[in-house]
FIKOLZA-1660 file (N, C-alpha, C; in steps of 0.1 Angstrom, whole numbers, plus 5000, padded with zeros to 4 digits):
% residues 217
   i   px   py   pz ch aa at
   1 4883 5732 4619  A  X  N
   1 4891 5728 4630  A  X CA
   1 4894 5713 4629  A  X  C
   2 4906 5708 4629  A  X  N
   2 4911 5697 4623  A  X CA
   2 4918 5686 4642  A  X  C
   3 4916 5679 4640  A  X  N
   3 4919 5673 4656  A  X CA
   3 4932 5663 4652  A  X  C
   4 4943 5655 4658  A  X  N
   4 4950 5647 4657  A  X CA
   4 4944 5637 4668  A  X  C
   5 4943 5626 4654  A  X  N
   5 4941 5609 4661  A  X CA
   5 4952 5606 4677  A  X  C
   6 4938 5605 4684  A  X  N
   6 4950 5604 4696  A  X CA
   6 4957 5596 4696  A  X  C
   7 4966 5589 4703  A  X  N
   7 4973 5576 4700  A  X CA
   7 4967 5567 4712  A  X  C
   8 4967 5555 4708  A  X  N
   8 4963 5545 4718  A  X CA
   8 4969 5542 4734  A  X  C
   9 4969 5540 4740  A  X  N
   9 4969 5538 4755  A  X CA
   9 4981 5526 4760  A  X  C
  10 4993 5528 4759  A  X  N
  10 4998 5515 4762  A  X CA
  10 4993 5502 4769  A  X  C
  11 4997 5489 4763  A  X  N
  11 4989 5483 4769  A  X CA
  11 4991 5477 4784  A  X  C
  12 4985 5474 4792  A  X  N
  12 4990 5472 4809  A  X CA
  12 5004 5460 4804  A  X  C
  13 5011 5458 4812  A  X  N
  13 5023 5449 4811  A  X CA
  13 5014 5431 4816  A  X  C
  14 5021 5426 4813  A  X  N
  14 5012 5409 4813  A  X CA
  14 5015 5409 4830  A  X  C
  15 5000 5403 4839  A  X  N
  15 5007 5403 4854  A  X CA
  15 5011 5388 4852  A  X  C
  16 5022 5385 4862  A  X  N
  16 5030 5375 4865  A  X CA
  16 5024 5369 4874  A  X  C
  17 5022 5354 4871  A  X  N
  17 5014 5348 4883  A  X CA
  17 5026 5336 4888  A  X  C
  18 5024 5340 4899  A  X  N
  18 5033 5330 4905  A  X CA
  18 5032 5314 4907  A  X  C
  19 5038 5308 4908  A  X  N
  19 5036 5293 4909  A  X CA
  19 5022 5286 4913  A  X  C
  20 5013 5277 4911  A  X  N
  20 5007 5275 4920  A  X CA
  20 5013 5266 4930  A  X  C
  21 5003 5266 4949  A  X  N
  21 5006 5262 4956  A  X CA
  21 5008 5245 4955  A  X  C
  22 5005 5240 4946  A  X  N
  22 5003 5223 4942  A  X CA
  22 5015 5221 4940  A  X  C
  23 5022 5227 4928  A  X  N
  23 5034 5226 4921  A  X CA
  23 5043 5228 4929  A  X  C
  24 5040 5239 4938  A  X  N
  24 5051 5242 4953  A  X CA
  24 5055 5232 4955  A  X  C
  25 5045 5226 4963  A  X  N
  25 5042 5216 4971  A  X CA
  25 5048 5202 4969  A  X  C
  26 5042 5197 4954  A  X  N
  26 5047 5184 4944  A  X CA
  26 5065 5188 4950  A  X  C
  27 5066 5197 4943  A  X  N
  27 5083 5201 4940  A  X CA
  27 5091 5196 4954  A  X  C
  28 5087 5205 4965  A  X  N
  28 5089 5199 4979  A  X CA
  28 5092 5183 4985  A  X  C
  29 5080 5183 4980  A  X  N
  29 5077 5166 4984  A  X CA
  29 5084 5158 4976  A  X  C
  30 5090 5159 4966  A  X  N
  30 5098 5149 4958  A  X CA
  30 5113 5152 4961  A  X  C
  31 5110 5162 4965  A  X  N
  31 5130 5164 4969  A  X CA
  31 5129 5158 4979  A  X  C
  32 5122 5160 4990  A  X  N
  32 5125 5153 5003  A  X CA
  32 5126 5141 5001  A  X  C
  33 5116 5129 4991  A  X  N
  33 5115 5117 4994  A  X CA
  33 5130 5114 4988  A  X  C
  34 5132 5125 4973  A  X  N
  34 5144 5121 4973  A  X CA
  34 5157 5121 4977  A  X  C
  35 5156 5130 4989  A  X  N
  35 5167 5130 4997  A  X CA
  35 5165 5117 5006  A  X  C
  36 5155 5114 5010  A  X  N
  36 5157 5105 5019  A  X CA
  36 5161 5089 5014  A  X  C
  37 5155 5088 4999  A  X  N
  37 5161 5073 4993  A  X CA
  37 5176 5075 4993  A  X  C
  38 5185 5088 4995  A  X  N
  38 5191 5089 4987  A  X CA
  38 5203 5083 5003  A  X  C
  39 5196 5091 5010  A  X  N
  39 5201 5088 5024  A  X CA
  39 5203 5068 5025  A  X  C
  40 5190 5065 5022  A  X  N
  40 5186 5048 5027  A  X CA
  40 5197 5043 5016  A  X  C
  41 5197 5047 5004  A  X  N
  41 5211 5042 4998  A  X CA
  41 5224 5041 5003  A  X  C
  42 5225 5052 5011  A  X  N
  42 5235 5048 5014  A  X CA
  42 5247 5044 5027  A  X  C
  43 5228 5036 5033  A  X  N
  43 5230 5028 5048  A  X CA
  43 5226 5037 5059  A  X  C
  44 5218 5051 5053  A  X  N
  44 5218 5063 5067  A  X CA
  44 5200 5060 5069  A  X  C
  45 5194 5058 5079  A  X  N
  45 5183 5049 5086  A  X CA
  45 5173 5065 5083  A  X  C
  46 5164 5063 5076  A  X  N
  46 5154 5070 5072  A  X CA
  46 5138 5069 5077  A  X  C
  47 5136 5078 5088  A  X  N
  47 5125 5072 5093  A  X CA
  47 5111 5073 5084  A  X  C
  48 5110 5063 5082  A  X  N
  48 5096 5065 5067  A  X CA
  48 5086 5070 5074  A  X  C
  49 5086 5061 5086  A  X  N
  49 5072 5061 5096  A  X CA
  49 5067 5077 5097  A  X  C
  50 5075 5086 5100  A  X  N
  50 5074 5097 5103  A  X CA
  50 5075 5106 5091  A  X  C
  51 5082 5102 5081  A  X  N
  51 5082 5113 5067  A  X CA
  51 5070 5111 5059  A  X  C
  52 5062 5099 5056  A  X  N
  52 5051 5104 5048  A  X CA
  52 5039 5105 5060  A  X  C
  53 5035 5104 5070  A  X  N
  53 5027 5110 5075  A  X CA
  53 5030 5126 5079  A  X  C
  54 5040 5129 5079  A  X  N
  54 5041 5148 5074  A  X CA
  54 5040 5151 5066  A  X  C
  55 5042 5147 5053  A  X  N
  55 5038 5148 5039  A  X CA
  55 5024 5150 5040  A  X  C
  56 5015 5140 5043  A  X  N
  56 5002 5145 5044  A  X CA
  56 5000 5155 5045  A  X  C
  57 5005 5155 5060  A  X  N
  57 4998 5164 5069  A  X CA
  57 4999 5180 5067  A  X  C
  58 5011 5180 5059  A  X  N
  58 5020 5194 5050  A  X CA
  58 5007 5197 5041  A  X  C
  59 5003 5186 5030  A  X  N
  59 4997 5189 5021  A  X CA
  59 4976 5189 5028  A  X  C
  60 4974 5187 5040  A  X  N
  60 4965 5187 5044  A  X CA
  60 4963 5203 5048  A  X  C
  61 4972 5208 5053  A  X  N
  61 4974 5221 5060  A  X CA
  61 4969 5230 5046  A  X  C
  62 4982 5232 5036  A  X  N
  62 4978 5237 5022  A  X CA
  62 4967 5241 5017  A  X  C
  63 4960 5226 5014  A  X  N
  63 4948 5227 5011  A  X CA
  63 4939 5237 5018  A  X  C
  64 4938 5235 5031  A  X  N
  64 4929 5242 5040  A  X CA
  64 4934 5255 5042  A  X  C
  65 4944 5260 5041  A  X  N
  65 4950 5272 5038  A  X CA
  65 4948 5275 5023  A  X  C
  66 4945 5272 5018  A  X  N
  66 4944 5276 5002  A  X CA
  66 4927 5275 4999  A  X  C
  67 4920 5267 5006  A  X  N
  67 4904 5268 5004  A  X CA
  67 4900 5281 5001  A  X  C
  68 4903 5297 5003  A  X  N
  68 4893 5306 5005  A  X CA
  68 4897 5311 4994  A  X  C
  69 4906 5304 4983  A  X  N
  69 4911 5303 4972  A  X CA
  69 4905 5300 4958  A  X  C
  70 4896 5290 4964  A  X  N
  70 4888 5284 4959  A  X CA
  70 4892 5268 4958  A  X  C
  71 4886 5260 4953  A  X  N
  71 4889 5243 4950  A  X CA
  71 4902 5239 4948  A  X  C
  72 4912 5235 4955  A  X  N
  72 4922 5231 4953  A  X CA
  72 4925 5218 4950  A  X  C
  73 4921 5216 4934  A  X  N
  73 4921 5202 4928  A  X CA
  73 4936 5196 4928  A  X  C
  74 4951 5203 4926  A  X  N
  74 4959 5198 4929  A  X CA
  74 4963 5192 4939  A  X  C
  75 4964 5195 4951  A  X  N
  75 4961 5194 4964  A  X CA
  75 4958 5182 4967  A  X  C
  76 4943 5185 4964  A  X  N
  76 4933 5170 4966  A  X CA
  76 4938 5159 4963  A  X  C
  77 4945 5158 4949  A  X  N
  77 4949 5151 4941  A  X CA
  77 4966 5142 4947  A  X  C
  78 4971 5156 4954  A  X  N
  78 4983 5149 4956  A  X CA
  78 4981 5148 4968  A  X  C
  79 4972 5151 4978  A  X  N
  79 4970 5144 4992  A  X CA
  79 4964 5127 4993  A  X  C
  80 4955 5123 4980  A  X  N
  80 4948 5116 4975  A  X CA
  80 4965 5104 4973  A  X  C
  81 4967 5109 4962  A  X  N
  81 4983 5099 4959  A  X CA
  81 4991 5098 4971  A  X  C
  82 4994 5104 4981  A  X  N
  82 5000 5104 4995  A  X CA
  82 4991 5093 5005  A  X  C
  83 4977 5092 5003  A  X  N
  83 4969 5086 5017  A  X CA
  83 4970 5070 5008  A  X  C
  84 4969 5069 4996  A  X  N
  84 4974 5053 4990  A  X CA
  84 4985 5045 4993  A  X  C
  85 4995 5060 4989  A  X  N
  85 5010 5052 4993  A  X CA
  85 5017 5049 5010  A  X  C
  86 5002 5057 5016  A  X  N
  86 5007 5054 5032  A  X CA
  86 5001 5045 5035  A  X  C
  87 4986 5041 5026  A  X  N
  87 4983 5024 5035  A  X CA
  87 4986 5017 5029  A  X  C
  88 4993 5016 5020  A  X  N
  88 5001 5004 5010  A  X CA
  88 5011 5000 5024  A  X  C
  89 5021 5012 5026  A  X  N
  89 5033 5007 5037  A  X CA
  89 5029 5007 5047  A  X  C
  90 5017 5011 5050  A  X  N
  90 5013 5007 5068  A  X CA
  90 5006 4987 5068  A  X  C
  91 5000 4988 5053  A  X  N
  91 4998 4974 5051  A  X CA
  91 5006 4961 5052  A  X  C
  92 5016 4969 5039  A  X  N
  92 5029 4956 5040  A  X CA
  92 5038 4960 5051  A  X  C
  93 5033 4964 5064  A  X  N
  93 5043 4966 5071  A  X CA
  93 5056 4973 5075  A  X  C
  94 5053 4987 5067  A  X  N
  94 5064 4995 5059  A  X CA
  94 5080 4990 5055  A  X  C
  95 5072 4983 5048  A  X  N
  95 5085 4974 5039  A  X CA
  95 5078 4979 5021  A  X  C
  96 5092 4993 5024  A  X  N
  96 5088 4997 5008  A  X CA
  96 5090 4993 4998  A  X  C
  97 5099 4984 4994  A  X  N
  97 5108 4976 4991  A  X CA
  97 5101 4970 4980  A  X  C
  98 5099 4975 4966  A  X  N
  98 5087 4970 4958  A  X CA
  98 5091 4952 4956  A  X  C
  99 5078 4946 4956  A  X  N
  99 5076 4934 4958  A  X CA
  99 5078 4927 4941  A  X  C
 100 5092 4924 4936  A  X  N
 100 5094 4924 4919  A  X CA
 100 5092 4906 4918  A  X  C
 101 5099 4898 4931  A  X  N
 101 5100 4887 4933  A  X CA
 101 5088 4877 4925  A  X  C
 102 5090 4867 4921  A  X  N
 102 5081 4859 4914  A  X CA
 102 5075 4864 4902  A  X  C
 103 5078 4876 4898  A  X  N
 103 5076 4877 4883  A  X CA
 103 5062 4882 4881  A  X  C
 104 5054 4882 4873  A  X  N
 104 5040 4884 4869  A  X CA
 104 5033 4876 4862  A  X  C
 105 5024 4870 4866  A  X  N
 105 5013 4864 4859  A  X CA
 105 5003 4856 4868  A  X  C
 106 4999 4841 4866  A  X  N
 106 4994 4834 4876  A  X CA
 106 5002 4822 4880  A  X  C
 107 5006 4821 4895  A  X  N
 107 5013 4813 4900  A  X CA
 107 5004 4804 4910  A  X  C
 108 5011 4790 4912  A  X  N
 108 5002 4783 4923  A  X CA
 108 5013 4775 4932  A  X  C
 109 5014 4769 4942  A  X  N
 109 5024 4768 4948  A  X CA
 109 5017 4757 4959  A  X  C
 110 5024 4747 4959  A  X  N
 110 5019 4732 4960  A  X CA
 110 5025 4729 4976  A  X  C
 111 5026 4731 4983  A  X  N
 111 5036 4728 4993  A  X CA
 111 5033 4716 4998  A  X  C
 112 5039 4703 5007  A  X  N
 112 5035 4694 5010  A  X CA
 112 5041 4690 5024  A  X  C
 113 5053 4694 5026  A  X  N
 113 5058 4694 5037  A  X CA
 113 5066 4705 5041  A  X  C
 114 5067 4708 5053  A  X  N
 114 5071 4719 5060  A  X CA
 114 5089 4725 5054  A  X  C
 115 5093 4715 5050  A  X  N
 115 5109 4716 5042  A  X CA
 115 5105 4726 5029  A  X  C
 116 5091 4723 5026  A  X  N
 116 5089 4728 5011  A  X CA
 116 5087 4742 5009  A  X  C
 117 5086 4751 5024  A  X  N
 117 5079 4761 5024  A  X CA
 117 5088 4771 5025  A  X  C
 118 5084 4782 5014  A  X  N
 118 5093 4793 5013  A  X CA
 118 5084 4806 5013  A  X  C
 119 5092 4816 5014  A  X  N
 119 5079 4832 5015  A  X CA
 119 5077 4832 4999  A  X  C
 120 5064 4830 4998  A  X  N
 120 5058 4833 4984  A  X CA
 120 5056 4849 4981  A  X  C
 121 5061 4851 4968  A  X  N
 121 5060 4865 4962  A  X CA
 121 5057 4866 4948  A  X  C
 122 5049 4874 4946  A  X  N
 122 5046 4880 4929  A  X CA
 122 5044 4892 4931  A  X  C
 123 5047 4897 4921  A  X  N
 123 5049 4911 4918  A  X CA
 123 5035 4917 4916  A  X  C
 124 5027 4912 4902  A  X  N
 124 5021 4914 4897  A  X CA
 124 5009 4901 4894  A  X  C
 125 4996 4901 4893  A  X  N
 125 4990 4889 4887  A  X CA
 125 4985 4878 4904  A  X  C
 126 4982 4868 4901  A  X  N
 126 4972 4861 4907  A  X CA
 126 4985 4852 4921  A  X  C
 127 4985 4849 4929  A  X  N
 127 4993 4837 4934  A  X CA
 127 4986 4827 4945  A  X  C
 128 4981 4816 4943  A  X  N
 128 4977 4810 4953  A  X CA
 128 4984 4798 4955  A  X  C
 129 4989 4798 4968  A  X  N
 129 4989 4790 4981  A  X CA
 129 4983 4781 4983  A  X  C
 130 4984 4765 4975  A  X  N
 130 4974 4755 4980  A  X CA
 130 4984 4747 4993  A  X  C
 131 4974 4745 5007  A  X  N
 131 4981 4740 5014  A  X CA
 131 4974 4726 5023  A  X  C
 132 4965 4726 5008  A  X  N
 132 4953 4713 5013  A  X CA
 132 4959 4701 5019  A  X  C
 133 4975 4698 5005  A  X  N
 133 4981 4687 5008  A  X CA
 133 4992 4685 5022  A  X  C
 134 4994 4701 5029  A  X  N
 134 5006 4700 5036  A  X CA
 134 4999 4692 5049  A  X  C
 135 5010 4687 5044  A  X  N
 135 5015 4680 5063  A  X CA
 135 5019 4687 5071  A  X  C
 136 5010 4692 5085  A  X  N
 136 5016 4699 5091  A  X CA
 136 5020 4694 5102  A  X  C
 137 5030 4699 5112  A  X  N
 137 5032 4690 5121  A  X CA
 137 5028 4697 5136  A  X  C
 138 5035 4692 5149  A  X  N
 138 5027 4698 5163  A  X CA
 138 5037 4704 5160  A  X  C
 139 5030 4717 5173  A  X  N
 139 5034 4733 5173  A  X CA
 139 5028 4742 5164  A  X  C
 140 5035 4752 5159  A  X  N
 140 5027 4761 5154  A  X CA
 140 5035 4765 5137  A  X  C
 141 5033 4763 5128  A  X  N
 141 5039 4767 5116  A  X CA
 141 5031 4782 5109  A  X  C
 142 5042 4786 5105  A  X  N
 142 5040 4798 5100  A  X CA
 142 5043 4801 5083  A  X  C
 143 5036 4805 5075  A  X  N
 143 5033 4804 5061  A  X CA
 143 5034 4819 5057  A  X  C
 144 5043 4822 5047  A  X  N
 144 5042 4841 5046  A  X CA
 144 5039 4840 5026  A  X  C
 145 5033 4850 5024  A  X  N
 145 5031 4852 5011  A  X CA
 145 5029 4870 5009  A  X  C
 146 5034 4872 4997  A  X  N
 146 5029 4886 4994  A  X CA
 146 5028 4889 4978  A  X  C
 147 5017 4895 4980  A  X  N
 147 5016 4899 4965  A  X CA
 147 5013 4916 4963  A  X  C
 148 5021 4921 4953  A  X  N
 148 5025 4937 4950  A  X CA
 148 5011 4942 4946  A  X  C
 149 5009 4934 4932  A  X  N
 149 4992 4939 4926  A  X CA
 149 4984 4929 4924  A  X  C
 150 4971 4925 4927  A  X  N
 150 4968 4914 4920  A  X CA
 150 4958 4909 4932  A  X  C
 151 4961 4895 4929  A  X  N
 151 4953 4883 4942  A  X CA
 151 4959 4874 4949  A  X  C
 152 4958 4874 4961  A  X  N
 152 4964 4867 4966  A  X CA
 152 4956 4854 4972  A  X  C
 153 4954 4843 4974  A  X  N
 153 4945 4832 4977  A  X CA
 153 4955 4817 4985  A  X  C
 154 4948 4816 4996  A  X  N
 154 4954 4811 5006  A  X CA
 154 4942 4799 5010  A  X  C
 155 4948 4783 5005  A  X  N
 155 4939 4775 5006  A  X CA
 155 4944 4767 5020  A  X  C
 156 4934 4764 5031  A  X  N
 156 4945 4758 5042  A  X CA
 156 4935 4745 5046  A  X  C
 157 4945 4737 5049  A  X  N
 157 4944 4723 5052  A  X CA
 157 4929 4720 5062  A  X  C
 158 4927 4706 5059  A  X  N
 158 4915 4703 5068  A  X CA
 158 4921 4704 5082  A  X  C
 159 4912 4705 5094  A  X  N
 159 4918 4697 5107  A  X CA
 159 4929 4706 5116  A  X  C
 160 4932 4714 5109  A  X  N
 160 4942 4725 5117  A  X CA
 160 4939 4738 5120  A  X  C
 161 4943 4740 5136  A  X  N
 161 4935 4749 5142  A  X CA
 161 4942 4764 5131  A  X  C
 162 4933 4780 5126  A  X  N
 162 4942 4783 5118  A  X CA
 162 4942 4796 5124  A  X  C
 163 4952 4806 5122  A  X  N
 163 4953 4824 5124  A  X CA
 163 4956 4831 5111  A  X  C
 164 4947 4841 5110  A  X  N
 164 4952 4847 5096  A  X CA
 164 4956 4858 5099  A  X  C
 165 4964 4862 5095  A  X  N
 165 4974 4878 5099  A  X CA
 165 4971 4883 5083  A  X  C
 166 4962 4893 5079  A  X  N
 166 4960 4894 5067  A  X CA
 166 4961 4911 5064  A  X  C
 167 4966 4916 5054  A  X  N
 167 4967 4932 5050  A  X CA
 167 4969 4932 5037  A  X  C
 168 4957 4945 5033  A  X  N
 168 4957 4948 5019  A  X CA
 168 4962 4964 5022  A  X  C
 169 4974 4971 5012  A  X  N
 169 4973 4986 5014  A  X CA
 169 4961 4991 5009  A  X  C
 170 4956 4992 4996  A  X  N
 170 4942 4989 4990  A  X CA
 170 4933 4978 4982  A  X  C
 171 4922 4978 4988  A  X  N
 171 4917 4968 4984  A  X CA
 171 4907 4957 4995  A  X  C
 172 4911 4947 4993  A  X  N
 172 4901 4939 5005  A  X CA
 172 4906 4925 5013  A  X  C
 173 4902 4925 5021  A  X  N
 173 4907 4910 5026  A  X CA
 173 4896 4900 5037  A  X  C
 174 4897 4891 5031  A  X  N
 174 4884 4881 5034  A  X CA
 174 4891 4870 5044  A  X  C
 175 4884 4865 5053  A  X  N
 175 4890 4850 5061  A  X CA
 175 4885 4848 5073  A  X  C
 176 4882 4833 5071  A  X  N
 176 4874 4831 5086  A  X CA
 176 4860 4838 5088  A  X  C
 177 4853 4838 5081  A  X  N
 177 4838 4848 5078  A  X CA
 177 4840 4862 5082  A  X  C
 178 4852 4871 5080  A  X  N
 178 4852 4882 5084  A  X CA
 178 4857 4888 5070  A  X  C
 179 4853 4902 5066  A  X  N
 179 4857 4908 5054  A  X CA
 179 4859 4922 5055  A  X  C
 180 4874 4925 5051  A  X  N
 180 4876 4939 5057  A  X CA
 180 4878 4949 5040  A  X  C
 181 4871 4957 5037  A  X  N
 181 4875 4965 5026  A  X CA
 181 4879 4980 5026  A  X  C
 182 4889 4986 5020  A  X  N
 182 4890 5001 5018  A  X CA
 182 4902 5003 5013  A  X  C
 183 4908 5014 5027  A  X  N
 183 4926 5017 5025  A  X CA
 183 4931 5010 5037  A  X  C
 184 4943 5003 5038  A  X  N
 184 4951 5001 5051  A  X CA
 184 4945 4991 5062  A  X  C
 185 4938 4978 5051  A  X  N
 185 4930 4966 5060  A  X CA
 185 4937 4958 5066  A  X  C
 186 4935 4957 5075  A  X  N
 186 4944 4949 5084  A  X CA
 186 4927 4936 5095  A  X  C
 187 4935 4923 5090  A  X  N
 187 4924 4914 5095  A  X CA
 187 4935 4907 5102  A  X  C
 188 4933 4904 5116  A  X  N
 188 4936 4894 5124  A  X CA
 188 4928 4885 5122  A  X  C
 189 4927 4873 5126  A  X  N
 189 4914 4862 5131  A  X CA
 189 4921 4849 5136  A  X  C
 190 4911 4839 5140  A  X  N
 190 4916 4830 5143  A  X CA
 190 4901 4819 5142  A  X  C
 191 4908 4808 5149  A  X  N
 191 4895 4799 5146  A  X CA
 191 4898 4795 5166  A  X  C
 192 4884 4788 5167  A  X  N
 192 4882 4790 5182  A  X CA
 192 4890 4782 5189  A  X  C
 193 4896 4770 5185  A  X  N
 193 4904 4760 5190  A  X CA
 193 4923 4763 5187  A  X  C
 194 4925 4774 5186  A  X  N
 194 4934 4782 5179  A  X CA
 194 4950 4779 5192  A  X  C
 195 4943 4785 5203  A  X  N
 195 4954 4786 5216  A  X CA
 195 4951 4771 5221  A  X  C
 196 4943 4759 5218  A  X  N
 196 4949 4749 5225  A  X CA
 196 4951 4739 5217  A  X  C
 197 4948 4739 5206  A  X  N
 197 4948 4729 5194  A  X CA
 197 4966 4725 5193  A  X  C
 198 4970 4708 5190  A  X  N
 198 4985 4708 5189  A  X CA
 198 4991 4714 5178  A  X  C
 199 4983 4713 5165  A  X  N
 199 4992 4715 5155  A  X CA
 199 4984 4728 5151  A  X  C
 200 4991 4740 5149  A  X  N
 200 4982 4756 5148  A  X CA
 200 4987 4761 5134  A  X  C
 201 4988 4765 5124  A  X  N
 201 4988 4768 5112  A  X CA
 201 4986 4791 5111  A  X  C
 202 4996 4795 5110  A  X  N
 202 4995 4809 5110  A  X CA
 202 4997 4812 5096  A  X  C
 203 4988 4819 5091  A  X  N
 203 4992 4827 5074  A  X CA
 203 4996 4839 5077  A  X  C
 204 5003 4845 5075  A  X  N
 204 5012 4861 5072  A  X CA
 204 5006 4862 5059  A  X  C
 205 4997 4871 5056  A  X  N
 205 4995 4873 5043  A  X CA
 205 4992 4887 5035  A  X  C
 206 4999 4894 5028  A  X  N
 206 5003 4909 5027  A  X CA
 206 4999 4908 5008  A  X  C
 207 4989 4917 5004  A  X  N
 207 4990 4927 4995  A  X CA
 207 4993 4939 4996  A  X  C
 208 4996 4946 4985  A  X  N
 208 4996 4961 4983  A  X CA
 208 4983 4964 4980  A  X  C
 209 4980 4962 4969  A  X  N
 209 4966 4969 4962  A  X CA
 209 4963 4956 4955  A  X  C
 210 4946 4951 4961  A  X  N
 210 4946 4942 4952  A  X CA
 210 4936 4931 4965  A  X  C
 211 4931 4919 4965  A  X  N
 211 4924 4908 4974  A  X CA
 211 4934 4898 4981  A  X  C
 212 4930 4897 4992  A  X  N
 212 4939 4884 5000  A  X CA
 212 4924 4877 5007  A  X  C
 213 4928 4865 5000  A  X  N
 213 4913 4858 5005  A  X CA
 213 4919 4843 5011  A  X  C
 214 4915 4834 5020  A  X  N
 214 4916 4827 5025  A  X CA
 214 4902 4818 5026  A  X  C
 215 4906 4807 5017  A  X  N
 215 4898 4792 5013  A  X CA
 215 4900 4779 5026  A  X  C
 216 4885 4777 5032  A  X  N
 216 4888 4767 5038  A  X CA
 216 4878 4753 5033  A  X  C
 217 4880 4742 5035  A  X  N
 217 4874 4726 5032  A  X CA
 217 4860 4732 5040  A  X  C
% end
């Protein structure tokens, strides 16, 4: 009794896996932002304020809808790059406007009288603000600097009552014995003689990512 080799079993077809929800998501979120630069190009008023904190909140939902999925490292990852780029602009004030001005490296900037003073900017690299020598006069003068990446360092005069308005999007910011570190630092301060003193000295002083420190005599 002689048998024929059976023939093999076709094999199952390959299953198709659909997208993951990250790559959805990524895909989403880049069209929108780039619909909306595309809008701001072309003078039509884009509310930032309100588009990347839905963004989050889009990819906050995801995640937690996707947990019983197991670990959603994409997710994390692009909720992670989303919560940076929101205290960068809650930092600088949501002024997205990358900070290219003054170039990159280390800058120092001498000011001596109030004619001399302009909004300091670097892109990239170190900038400090010496304002040991300025002459300040009565009333209240106002001093702005910003730096994109890097350090920012803000040296202020003897004898003047002072306010520091200070924001890092990441990173840290020091002044007046107070030191604030994380995402989205925001330091007010002042010195005690501040509201009756004649001549008052205010620093505006903004990084993105990176130290804003304030040096006193």
């Amino acid at each position: 009794m002689s048998t024929e080799p059976l023939e093999p079993a076709p094999a199952p077809p390959p299953t198709r896996h659909g997208p993951a929800a990250a790559t959805v998501l990524a895909g989403a979120l880049l069209v929108l932002v780039g619909v909306g630069w595309l809008l701001d190009a072309n003078g039509v008023a884009v509310p930032w304020r309100a588009v990347l904190p839905a963004a989050l909140v889009a990819v906050g939902l995801a995640t937690m809808a996707g947990a019983v999925r197991g670990r959603q490292h994409g997710l994390m990852a692009l909720g992670l790059a989303l919560t940076i780029v929101l205290a960068v602009a809650v930092a600088t004030d949501w002024d997205l406007e990358p900070t290219v001005a003054g170039g990159v490296g280390e800058r120092v900037r001498e000011p001596v009288t109030t004619a001399d003073l302009r909004e300091y900017r670097l892109a990239v690299g170190t900038l400090t603000v010496d304002l040991g020598g300025l002459q300040v006069p009565e009333g209240t003068t106002v001093v702005r600097a910003r730096v994109g990446i890097g350090e920012l360092v803000a040296r202020a005069p003897a004898g003047v009552a002072l306010r520091v308005d200070g924001r890092a999007g990441v990173g840290q910011v020091r002044a007046l014995d107070r030191d604030e570190n994380g995402l989205g630092n925001r330091l007010d301060a002042r010195t005690d003689d501040f509201d009756t003193a004649t001549r008052r000295l205010v620093l505006e002083l903004r990084a993105g990512i990176g130290e804003v420190r304030v040096e006193r005599p």
